[in-house]
N, CA, C and O atoms as a DFTB+ gen file, in Angstrom:
752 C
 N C O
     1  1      48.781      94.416      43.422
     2  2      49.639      94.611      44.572
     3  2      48.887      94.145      45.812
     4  3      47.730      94.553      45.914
     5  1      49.336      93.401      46.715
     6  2      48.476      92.981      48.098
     7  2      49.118      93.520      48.667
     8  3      50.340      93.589      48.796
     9  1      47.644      94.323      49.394
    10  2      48.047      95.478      50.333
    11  2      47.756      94.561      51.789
    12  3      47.434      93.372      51.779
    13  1      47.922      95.295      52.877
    14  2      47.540      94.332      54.699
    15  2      47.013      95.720      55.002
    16  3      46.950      96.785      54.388
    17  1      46.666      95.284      56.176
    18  2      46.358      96.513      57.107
    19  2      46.711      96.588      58.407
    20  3      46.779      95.525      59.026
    21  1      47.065      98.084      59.230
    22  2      47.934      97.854      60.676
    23  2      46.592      97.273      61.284
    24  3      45.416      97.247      60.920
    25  1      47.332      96.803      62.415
    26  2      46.255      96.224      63.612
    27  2      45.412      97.882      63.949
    28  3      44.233      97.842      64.301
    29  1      45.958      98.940      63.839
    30  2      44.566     100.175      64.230
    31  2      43.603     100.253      63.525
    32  3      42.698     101.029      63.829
    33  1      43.525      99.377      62.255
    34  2      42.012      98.724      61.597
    35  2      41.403      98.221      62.270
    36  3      40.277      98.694      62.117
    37  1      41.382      97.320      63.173
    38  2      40.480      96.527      64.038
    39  2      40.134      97.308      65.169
    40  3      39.368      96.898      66.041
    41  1      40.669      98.407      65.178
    42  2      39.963      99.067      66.665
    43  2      39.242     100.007      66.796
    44  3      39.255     100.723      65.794
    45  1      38.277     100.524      67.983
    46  2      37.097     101.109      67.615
    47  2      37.931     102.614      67.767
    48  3      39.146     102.754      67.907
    49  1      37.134     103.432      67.712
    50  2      37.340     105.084      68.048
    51  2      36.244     105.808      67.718
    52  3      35.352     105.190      67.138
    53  1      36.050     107.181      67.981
    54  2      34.983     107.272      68.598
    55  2      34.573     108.755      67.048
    56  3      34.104     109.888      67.157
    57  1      35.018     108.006      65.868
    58  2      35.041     108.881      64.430
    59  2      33.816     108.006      63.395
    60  3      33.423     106.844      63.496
    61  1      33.423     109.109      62.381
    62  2      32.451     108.890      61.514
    63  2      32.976     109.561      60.389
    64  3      34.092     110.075      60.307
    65  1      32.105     109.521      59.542
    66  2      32.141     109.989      58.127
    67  2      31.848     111.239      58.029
    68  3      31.071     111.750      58.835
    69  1      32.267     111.761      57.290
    70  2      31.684     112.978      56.705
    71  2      30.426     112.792      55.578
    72  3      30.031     111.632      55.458
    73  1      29.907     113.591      54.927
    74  2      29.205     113.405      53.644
    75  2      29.679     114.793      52.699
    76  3      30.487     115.637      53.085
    77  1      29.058     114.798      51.545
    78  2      29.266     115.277      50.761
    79  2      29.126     116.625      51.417
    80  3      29.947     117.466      51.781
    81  1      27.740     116.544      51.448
    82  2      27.120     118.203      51.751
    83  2      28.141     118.350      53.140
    84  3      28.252     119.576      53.116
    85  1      28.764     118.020      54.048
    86  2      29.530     118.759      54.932
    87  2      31.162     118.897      54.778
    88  3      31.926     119.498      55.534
    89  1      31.494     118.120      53.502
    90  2      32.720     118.357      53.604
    91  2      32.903     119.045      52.692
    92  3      33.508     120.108      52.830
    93  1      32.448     118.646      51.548
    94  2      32.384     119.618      50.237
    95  2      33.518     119.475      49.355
    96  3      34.059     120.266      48.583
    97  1      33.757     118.219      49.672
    98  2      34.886     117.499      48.660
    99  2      36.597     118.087      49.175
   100  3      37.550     117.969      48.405
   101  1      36.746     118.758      50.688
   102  2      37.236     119.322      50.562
   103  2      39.042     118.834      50.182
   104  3      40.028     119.566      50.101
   105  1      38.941     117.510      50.031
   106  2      40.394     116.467      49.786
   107  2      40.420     116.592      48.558
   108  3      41.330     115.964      48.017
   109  1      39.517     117.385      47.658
   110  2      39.783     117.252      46.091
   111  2      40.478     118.867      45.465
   112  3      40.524     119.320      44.322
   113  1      40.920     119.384      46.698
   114  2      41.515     121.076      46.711
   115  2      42.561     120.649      45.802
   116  3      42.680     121.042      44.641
   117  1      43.327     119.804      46.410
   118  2      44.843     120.064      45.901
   119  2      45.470     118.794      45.065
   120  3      46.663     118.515      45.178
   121  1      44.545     118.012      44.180
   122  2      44.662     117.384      43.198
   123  2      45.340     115.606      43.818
   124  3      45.227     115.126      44.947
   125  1      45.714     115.271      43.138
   126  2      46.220     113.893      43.539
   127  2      47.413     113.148      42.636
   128  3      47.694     113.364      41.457
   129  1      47.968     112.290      43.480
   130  2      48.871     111.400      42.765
   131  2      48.325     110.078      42.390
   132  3      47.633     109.341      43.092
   133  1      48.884     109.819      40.758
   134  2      48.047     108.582      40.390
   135  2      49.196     107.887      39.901
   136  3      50.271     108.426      39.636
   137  1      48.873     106.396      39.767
   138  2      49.592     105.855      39.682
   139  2      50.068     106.014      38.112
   140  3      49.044     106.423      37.566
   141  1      51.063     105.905      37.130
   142  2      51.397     105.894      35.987
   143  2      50.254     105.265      34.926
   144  3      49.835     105.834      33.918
   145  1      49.742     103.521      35.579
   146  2      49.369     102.572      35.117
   147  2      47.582     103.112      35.133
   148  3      46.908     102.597      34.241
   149  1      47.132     103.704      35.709
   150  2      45.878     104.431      36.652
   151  2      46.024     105.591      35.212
   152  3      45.102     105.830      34.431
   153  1      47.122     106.060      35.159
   154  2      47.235     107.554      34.241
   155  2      46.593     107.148      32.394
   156  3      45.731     107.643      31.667
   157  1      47.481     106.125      32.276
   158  2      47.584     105.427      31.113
   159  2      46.013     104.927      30.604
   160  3      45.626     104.740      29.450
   161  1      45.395     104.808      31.660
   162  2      43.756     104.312      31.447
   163  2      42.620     105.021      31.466
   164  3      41.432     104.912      31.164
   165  1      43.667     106.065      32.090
   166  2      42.103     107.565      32.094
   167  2      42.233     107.800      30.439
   168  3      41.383     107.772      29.550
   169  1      43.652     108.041      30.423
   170  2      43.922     108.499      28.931
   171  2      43.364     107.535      27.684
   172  3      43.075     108.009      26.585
   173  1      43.251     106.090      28.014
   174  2      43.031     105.299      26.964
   175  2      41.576     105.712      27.057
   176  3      41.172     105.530      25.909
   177  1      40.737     106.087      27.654
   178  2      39.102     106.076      27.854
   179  2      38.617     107.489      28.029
   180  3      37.565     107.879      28.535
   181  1      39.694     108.232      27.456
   182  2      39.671     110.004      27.245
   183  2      38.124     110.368      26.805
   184  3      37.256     110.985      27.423
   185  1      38.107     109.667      25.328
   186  2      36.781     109.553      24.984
   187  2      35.435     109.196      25.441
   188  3      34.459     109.326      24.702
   189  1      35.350     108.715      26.733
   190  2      33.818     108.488      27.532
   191  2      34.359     109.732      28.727
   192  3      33.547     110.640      28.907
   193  1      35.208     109.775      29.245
   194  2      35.604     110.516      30.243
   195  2      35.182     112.209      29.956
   196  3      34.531     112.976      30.666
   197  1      35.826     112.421      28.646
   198  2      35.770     113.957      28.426
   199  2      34.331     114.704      28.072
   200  3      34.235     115.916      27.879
   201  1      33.500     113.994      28.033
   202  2      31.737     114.491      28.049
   203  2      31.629     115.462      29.786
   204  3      31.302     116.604      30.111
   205  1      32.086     114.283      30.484
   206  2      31.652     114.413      31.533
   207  2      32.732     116.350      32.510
   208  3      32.550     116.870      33.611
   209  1      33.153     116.513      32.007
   210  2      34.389     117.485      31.541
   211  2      33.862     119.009      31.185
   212  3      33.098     119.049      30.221
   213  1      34.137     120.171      31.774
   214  2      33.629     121.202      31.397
   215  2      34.261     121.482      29.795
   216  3      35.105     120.822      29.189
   217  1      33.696     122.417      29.468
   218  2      34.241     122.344      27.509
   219  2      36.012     123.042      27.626
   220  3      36.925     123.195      26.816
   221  1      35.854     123.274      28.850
   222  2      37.565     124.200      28.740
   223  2      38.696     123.289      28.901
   224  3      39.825     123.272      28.413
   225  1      38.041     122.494      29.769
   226  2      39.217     120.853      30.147
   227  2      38.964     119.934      29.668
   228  3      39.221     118.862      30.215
   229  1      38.313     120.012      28.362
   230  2      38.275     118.398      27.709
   231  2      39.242     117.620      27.099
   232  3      39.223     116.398      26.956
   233  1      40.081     118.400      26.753
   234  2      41.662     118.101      26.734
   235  2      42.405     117.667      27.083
   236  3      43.345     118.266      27.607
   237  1      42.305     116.071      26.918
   238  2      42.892     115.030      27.983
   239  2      44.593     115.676      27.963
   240  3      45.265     115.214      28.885
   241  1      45.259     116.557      27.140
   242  2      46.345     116.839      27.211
   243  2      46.384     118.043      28.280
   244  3      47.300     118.841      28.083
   245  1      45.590     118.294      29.317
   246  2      45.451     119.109      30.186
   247  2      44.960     118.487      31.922
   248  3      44.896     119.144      32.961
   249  1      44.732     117.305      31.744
   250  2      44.392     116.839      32.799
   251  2      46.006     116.460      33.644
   252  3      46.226     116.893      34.775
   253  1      46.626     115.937      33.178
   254  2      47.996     115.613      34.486
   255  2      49.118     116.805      34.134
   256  3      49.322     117.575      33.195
   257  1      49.668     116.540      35.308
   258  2      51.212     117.723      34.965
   259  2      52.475     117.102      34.309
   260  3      52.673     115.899      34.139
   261  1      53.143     117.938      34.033
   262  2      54.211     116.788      33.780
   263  2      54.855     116.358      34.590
   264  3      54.932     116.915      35.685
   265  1      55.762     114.821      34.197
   266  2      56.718     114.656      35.188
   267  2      56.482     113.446      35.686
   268  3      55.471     112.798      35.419
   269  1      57.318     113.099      36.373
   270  2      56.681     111.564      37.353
   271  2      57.842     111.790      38.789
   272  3      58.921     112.380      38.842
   273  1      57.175     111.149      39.688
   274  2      58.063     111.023      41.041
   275  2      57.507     108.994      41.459
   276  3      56.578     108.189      41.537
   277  1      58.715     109.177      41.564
   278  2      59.069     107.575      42.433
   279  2      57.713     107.254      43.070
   280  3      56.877     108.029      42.605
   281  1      57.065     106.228      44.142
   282  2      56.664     105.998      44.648
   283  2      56.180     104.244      44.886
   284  3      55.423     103.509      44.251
   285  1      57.055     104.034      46.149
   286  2      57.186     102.634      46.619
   287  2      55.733     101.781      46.714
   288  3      55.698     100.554      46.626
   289  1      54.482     102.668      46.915
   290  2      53.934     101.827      46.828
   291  2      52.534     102.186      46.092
   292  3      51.466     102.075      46.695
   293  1      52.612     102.615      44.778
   294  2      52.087     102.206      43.616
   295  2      52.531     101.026      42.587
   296  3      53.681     100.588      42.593
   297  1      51.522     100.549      41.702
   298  2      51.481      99.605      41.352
   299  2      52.760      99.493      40.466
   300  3      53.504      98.515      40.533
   301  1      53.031     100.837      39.408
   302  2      54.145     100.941      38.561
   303  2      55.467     101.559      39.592
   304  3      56.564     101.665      39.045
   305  1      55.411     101.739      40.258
   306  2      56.291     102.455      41.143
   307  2      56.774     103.889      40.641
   308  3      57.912     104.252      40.938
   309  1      55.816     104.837      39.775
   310  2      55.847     106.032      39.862
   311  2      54.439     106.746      39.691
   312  3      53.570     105.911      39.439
   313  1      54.030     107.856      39.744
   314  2      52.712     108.591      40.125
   315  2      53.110     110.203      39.351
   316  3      54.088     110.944      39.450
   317  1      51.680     110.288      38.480
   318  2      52.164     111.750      37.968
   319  2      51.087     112.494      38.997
   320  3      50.634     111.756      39.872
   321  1      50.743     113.535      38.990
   322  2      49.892     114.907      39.727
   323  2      48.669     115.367      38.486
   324  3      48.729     116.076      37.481
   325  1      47.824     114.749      38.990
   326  2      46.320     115.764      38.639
   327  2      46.670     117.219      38.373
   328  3      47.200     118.028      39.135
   329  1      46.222     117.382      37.024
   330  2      46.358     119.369      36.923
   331  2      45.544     120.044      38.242
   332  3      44.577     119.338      38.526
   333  1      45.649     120.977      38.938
   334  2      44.673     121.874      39.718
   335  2      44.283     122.727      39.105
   336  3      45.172     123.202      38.398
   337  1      43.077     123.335      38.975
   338  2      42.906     124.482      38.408
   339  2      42.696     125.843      39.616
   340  3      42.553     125.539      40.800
   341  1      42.694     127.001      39.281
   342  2      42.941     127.805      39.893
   343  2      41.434     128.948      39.792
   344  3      41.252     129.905      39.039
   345  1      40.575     128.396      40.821
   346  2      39.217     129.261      40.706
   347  2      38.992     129.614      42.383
   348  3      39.665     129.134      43.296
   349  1      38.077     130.397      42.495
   350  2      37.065     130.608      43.489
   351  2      36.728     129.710      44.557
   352  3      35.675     129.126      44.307
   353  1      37.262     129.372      45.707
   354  2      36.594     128.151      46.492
   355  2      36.619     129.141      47.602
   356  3      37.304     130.159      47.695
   357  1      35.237     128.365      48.902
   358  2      35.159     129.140      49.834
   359  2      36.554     128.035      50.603
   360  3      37.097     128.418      51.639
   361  1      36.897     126.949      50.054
   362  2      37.908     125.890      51.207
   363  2      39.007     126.540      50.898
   364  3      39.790     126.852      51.795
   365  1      39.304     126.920      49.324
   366  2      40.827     126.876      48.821
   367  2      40.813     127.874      47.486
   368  3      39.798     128.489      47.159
   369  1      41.915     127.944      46.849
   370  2      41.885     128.530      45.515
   371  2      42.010     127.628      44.337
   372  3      41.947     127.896      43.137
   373  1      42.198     126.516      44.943
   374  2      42.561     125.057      44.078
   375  2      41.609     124.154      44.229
   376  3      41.080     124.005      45.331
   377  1      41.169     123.261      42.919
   378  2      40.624     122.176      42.581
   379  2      41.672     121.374      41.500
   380  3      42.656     121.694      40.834
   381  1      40.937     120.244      41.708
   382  2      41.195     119.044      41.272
   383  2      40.514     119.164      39.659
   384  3      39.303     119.221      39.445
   385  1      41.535     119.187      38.647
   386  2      40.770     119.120      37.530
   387  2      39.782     118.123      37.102
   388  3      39.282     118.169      35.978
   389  1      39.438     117.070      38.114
   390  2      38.126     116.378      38.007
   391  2      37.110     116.324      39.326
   392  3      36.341     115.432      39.683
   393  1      37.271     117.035      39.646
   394  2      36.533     117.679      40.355
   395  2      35.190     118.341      39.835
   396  3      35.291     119.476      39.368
   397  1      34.249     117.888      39.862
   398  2      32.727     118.844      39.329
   399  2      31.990     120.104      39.596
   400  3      33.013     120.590      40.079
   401  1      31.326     120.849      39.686
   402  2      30.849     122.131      40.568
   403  2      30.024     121.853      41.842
   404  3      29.737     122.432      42.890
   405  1      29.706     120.271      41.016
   406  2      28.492     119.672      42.836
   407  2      29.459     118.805      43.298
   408  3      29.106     117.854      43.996
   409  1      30.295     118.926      43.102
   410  2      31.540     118.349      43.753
   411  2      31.394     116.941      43.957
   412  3      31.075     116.383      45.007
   413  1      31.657     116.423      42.853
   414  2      31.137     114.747      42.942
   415  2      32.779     114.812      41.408
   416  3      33.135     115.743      40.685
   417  1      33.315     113.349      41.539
   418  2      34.411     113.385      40.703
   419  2      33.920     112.786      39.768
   420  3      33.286     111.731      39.766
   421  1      34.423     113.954      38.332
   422  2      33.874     113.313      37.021
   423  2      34.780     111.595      36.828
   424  3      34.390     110.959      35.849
   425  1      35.633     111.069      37.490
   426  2      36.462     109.645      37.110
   427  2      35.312     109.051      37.367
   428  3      34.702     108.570      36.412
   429  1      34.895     108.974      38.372
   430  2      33.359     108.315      39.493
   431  2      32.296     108.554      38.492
   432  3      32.059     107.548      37.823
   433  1      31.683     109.455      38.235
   434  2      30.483     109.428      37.445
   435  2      31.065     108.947      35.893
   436  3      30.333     108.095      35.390
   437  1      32.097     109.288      35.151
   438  2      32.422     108.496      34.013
   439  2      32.323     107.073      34.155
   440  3      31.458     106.666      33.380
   441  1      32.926     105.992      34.924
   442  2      32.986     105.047      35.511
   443  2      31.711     104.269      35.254
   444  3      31.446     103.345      34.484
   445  1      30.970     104.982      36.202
   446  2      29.562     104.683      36.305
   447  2      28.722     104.606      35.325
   448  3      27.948     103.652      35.236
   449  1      28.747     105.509      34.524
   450  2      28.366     105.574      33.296
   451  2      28.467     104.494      32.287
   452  3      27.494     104.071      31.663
   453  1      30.052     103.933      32.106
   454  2      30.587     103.356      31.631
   455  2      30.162     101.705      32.103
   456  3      30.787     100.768      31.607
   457  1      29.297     101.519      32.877
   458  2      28.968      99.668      33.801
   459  2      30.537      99.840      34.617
   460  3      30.813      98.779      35.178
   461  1      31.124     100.424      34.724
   462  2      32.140      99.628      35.640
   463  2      32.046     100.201      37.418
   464  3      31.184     100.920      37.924
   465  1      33.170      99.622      38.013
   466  2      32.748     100.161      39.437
   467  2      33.010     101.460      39.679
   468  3      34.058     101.683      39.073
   469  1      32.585     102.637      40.326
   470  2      32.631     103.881      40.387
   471  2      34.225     104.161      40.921
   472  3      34.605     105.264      40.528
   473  1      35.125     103.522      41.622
   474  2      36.597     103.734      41.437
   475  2      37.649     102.931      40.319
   476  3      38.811     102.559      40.482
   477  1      36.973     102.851      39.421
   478  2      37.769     102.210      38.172
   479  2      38.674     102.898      38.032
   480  3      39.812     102.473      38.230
   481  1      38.401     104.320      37.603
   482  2      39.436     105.364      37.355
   483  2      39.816     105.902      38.594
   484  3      41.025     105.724      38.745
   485  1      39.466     106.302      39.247
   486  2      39.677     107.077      40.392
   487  2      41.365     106.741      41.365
   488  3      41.723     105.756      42.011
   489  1      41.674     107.329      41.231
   490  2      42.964     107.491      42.076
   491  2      43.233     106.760      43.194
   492  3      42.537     107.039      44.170
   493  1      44.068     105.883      43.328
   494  2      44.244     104.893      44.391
   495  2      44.138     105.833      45.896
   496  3      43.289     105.719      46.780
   497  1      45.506     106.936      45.818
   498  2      45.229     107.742      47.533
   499  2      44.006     108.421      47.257
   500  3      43.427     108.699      48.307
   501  1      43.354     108.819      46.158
   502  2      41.324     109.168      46.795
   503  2      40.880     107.932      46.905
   504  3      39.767     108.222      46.466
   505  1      40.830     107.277      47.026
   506  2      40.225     105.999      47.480
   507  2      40.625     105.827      48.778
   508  3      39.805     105.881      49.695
   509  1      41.753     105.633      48.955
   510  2      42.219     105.167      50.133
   511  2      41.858     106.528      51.282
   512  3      41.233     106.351      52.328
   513  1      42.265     107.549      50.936
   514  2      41.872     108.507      51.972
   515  2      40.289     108.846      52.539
   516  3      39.300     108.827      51.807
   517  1      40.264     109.226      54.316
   518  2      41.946     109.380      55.047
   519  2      42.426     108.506      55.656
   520  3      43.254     108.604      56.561
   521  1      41.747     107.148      55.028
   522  2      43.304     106.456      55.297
   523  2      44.591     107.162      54.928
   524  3      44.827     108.345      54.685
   525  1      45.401     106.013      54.962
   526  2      46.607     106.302      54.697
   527  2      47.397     104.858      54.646
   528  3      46.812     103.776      54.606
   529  1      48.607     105.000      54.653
   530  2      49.720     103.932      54.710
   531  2      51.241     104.365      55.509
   532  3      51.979     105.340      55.372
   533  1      51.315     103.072      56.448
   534  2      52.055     103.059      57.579
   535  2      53.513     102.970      56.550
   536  3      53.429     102.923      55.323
   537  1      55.157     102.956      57.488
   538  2      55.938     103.139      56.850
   539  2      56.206     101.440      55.967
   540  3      57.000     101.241      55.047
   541  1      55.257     100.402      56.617
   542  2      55.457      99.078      55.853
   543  2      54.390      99.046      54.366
   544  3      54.223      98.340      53.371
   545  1      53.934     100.086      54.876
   546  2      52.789     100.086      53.302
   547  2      51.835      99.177      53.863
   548  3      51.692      98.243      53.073
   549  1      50.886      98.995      55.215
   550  2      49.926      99.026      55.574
   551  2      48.653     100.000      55.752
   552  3      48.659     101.026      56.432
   553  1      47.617      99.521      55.055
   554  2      46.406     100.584      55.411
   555  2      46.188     100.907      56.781
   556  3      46.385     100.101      57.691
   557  1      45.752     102.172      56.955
   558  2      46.010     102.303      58.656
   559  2      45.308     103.454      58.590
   560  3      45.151     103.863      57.440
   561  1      44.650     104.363      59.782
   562  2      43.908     105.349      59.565
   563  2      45.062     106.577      59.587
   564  3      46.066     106.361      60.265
   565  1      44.956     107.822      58.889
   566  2      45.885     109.153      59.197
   567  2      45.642     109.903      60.300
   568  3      44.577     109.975      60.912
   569  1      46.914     110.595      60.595
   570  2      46.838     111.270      61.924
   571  2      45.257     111.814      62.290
   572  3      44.806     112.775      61.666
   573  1      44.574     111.237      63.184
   574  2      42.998     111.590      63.419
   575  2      43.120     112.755      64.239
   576  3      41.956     113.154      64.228
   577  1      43.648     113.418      64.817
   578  2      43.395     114.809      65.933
   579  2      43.482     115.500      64.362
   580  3      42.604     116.236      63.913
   581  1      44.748     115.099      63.613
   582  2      44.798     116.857      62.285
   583  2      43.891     116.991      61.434
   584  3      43.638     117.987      60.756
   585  1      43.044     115.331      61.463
   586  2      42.148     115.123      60.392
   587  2      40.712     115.841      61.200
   588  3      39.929     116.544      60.561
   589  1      40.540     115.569      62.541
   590  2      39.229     116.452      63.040
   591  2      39.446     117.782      62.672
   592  3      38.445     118.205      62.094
   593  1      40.373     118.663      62.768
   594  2      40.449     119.771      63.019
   595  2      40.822     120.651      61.387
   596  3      40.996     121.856      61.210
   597  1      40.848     119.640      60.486
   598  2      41.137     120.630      59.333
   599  2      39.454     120.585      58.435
   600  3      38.691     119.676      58.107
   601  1      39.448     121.866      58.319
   602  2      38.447     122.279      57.599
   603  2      37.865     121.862      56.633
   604  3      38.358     122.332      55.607
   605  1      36.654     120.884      56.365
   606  2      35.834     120.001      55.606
   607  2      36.228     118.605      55.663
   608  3      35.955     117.852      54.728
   609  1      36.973     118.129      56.898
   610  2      37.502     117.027      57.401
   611  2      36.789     116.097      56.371
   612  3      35.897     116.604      55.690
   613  1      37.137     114.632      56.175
   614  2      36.504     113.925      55.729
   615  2      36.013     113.094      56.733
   616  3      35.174     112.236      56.462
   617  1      36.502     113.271      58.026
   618  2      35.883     112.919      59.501
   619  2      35.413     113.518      60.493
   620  3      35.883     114.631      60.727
   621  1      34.370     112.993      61.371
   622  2      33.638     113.474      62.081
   623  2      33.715     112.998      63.552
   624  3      33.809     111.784      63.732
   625  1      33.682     113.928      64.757
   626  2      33.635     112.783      66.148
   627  2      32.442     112.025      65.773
   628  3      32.083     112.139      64.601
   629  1      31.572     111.068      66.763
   630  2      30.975     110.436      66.686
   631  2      30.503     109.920      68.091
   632  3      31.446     109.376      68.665
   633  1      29.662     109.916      68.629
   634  2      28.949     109.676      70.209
   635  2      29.743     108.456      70.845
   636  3      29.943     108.352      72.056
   637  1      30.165     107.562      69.911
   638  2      30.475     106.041      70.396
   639  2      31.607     105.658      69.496
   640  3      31.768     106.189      68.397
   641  1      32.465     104.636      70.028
   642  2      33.497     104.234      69.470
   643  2      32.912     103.174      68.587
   644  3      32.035     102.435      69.035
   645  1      33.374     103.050      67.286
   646  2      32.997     102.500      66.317
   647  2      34.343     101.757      65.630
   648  3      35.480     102.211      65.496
   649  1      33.889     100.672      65.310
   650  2      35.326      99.799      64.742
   651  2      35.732     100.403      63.403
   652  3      34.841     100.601      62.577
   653  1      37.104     100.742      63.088
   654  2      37.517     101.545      62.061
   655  2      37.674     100.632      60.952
   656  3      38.186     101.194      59.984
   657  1      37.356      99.190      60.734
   658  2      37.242      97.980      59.636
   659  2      35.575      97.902      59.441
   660  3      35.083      97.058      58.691
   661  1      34.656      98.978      60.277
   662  2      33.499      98.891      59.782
   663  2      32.895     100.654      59.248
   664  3      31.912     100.892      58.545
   665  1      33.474     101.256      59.616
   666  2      33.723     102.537      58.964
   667  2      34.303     103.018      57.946
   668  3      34.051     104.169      57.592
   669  1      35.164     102.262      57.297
   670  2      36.158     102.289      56.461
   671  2      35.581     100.719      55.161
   672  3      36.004     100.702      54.005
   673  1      34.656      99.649      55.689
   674  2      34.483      98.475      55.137
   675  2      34.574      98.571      53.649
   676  3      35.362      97.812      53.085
   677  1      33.824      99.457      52.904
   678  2      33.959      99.522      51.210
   679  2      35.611      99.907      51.103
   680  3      36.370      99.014      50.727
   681  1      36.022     100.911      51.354
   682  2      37.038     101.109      50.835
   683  2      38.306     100.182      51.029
   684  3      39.166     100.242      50.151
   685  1      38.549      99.097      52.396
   686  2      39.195      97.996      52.477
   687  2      38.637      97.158      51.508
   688  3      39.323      96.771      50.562
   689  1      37.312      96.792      51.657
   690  2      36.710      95.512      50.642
   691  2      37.631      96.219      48.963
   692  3      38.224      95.473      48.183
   693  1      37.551      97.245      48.838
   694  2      37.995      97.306      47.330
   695  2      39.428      97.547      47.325
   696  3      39.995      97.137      46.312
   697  1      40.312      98.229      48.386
   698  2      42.000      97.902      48.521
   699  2      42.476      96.232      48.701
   700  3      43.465      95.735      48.162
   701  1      41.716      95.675      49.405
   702  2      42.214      94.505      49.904
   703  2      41.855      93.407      49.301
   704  3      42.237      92.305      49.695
   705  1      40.928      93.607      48.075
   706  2      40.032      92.686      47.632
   707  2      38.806      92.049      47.743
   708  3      38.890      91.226      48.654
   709  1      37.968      92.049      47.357
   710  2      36.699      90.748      48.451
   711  2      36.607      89.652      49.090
   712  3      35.836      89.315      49.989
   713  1      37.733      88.919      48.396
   714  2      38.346      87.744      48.635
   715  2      39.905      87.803      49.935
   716  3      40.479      86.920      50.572
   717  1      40.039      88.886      49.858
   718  2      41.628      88.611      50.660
   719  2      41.252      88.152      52.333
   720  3      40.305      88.334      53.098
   721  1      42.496      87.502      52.385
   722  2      42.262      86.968      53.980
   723  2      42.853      87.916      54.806
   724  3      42.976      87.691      56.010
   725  1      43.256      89.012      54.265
   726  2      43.695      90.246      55.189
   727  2      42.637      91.538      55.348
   728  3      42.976      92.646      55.764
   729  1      41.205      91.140      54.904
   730  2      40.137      91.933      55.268
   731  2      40.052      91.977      56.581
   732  3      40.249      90.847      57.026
   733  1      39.780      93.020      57.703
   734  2      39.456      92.581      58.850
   735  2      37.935      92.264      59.122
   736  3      36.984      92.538      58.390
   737  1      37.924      91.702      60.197
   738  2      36.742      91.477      60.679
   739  2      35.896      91.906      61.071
   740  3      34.944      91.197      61.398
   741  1      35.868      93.544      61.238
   742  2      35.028      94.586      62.165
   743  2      35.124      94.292      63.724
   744  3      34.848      95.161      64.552
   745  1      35.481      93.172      64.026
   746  2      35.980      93.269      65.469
   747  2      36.971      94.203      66.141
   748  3      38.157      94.334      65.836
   749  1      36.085      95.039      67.421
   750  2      37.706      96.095      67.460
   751  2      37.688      95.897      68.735
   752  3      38.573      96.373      69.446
């Protein structure tokens, strides 16, 4: 699918990253939508995936929910839901059934494991977030005031305005391709 990006990619603002240790994975509370085609491949590679898996969820018949909902801009044009499981968090009461205890995603370390790139499996909106996508299905950053202010943000202020095509650069380089001529430039 060729994705673009809005022109608020090229411009600076005055946001950073989070890291692990300060956010604490906290976007992996409430599970994710994957694409059908994304679903179909965790499942075909159940077997390298489910090591990485506590012994209670190795059960690839326990990882998605049922069901599917529409969605215009995945690759198959529908997306099932990550199981959540229901434990102890100081963020939430919900995780992401691939979600780890050091909070690193078992898709990512399976992946890795496996020679391939660490979002092979991994869920197109965890990748993309906090980005997001405009109503044309452009990459574009998400509402930034709700994103400072919610608890384990995956963003941070930052002293200086910083171009959001150089803050964001891996995760465009791997939505947009390496090759696409709709990478931006880091010019903001």
């Amino acid at each position: 699918m060729n994705r673009e990006i809005n022109p608020r990619m090229l411009q600076s603002e005055p946001l950073q990253r989070c890291t692990l240790a300060e956010c604490r994975a906290a976007c992996c509370l409430y599970g994710a939508w994957v694409d059908r085609v994304k679903i179909e491949d965790i499942l075909a590679n159940a077997e390298q995936i489910s090591p990485h898996m506590p012994p209670e969820t190795r059960n690839p018949q326990l990882w998605f929910d049922d069901g599917w909902e529409a969605d215009e801009f995945s690759l198959s044009g529908e997306v099932g839901h990550t199981r959540v499981l229901t434990v102890p968090d100081p963020l939430g009461d919900t995780v992401c059934i691939f979600l780890r205890a050091d909070r690193k995603c078992i898709l990512q370390i399976a992946a890795l494991e496996m020679g391939l790139h660490p979002w092979h499996f991994k869920p197109f909106y965890c990748i993309l977030h906090p980005l997001d996508l405009d109503e044309l299905g452009r990459i574009t950053l998400d509402e930034t005031e709700a994103l400072l202010r919610e608890p384990g943000s995956c963003l941070r202020p930052a002293e200086r305005a910083l171009p959001l095509a150089e803050t964001f650069a891996e995760e465009l380089r791997y939505l947009l391709g390496e090759k696409s001529e709709q990478q931006p430039t880091g010019q903001g």
